[in-house]
C-alpha positions in Angstrom: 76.9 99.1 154.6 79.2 99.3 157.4 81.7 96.5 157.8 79.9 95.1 161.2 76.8 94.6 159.0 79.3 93.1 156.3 80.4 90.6 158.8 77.2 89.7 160.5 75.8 89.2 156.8 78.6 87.3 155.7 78.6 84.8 158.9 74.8 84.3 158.1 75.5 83.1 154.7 77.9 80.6 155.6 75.6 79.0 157.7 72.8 79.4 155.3 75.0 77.5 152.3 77.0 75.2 155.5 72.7 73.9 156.3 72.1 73.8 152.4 75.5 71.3 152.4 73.8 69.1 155.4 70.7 69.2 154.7 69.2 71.0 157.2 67.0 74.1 158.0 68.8 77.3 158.2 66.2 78.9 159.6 65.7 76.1 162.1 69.6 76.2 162.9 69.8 80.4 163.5 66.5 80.2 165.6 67.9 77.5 168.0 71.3 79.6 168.2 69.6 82.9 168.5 67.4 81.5 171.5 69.7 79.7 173.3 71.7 83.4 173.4 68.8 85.4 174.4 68.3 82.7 176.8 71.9 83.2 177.7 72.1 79.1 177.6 74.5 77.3 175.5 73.9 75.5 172.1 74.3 72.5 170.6 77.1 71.6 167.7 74.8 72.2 164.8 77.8 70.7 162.5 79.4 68.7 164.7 82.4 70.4 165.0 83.5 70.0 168.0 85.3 66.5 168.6 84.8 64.0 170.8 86.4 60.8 171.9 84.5 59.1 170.3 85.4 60.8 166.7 88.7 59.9 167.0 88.1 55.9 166.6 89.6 55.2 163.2 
């Protein structure tokens, strides 16, 4: 296996075992990412990792 394939296959795991984690699809979660970029549109935070003001209220 090459080490792009490597890569590609490991990055699909962790979002396969990150969706197990949350409870959500994985399949649901690559399909809306892989549309949105064949769409050339952006994509939501799937795992809300991106911050916001509002996170930041302790």
């Amino acid at each position: 296996m090459a080490q792009i394939d490597l890569e590609i296959h490991s990055r699909i795991l962790s979002v396969v075992k990150t969706c197990e984690k949350r409870g959500l699809s994985a399949l649901d979660v690559i399909s809306d990412v892989v549309s949105s970029v064949i769409r050339k549109q952006s994509y939501s935070d799937m795992f809300n990792l991106i911050k916001t003001e509002s996170s930041h209220l302790w």
